[in-house]
Every structure is written in structure tokens, then in C-alpha cells.
C-alpha positions in Angstrom: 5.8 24.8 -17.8 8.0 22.0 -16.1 6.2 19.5 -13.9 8.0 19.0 -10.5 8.8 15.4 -9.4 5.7 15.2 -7.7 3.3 16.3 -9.9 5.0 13.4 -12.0 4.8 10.5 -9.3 1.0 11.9 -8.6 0.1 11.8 -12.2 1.8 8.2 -12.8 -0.2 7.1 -9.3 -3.4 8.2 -11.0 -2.1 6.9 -14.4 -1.6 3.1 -12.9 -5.4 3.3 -10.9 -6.8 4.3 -14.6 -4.6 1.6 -16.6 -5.6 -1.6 -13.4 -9.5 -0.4 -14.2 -9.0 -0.4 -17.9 -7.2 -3.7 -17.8 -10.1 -5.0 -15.2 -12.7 -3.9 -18.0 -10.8 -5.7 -20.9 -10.7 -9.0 -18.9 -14.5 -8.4 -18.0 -12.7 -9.1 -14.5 -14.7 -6.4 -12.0 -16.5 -7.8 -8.5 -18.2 -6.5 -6.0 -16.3 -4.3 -2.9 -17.1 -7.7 -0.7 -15.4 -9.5 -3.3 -12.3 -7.9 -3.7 -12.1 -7.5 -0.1 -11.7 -12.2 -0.7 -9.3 -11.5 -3.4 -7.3 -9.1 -1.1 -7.4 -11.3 1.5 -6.4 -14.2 -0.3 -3.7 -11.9 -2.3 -2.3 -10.9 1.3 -2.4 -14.9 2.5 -0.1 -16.1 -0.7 2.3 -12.8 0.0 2.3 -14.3 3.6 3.0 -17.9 2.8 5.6 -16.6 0.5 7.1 -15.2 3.2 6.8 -18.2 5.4 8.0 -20.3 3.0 11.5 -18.6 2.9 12.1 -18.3 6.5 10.9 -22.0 6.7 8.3 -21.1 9.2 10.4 -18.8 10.8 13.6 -21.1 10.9 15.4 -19.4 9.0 16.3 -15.4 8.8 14.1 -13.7 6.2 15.4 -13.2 3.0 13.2 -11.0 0.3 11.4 -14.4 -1.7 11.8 -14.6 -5.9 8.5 -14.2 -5.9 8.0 -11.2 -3.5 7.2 -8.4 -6.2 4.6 -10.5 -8.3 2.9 -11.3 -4.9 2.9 -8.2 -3.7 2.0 -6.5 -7.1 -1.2 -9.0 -6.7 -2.4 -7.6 -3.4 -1.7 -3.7 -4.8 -3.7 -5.0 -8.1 -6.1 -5.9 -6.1 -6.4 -2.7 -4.0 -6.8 -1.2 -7.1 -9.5 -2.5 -8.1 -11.1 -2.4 -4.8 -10.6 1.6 -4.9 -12.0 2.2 -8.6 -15.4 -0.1 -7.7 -15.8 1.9 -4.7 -14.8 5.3 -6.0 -11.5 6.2 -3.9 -9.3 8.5 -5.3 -6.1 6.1 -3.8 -3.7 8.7 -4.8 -5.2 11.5 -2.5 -6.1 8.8 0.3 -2.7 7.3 0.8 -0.9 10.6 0.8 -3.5 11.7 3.2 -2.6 8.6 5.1 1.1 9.5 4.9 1.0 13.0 5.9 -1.2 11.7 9.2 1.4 9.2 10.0 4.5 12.1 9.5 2.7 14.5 11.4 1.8 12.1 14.3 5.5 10.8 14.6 6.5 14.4 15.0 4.2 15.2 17.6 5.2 12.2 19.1 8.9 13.2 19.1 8.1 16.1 20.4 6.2 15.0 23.1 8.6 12.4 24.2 11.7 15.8 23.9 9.2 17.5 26.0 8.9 14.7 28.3 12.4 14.1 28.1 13.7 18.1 28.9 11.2 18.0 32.2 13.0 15.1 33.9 16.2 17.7 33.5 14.3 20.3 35.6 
């Protein structure tokens, strides 16, 4: 049987979660949720200061930094971790998230057509 594209992206979502615990185990580098809720933080204020740094502290128009994918790759390391020591499945919780945020924008659309056709009347 032939997987479809996204039972592939799901099983290399759950395949990355599994391989950023394993790699946590081999460095013996596992904390506390409290913990990696500092080292998220922390991740999230260098992919920040990255960020100002290029614009100059917003002087200049934002280009994407040299070092934008290693920082960001930090903070999502990070998550990781933060979703294996507390037992979330991120796979299943982000698409959740995603399919919430799709179907809100489309009632929103809709509500703003409805809105929209009623000034016509």
C-alpha cells in the first residue's frame, strides 16, 4: 500500500519528536516542564535579538538573518522537548491547532460576506 503525502509528513513529524527525545536522552539533557518553559523563553529572546539585530533596532527593513534557521530550530528543539516531558502528542496538537485556525477564518469570511450582502439589501 502507497502512503499519501500526508501520512509521510505525519510520520516524519512523529519521527523528529522521537529522534529530539532520543538525542535529549543521549546528552542526559532532559529538565523539568518549568525548565524548558526558561530554555524556550530564552530560545525565543536570541531568535528575537537576531531579529533586532538585522533590522538595527528597527532601522533598517527586515531581512531573514544568517542565523535565522539555527535559532529558530533552537526554540522548535526546545518545544520538543517541552512536549515529550509533558506527554503531548505535538503532531496531533498542532494540526488540531491548524484546523481551528482554518475553520475560524472561514467562518469569519463568511460572516463578514454575510455582513457584507446585508448592507446590499
Amino acid at each position: 500500500m502507497q502512503e499519501t503525502f500526508s501520512e509521510l509528513v505525519f510520520s516524519a513529524v512523529n519521527d523528529l519528536q522521537e529522534e529530539v527525545a532520543k538525542a535529549a536522552d543521549g546528552a542526559e539533557a532532559h529538565s523539568t516542564a518549568p525548565a524548558l518553559l526558561l530554555q524556550a523563553q530564552a530560545a525565543l529572546g536570541s531568535l528575537s535579538a537576531s531579529a533586532d539585530a538585522a533590522t538595527e533596532s528597527g532601522r533598517k527593513p527586515y531581512r531573514v538573518p544568517v542565523d535565522w534557521g539555527d535559532k529558530l530550530a533552537e526554540l522548535a528543539y526546545v518545544v520538543y522537548l517541552l512536549a515529550d516531558q509533558t506527554g503531548v502528542a505535538l503532531d496531533a496538537s498542532v494540526r488540531s491547532v491548524s484546523a481551528r485556525v482554518s475553520a475560524d477564518a472561514a467562518r469569519r469570511r463568511a460572516d463578514r460576506s454575510a455582513s457584507e450582502n446585508e448592507r446590499w439589501l
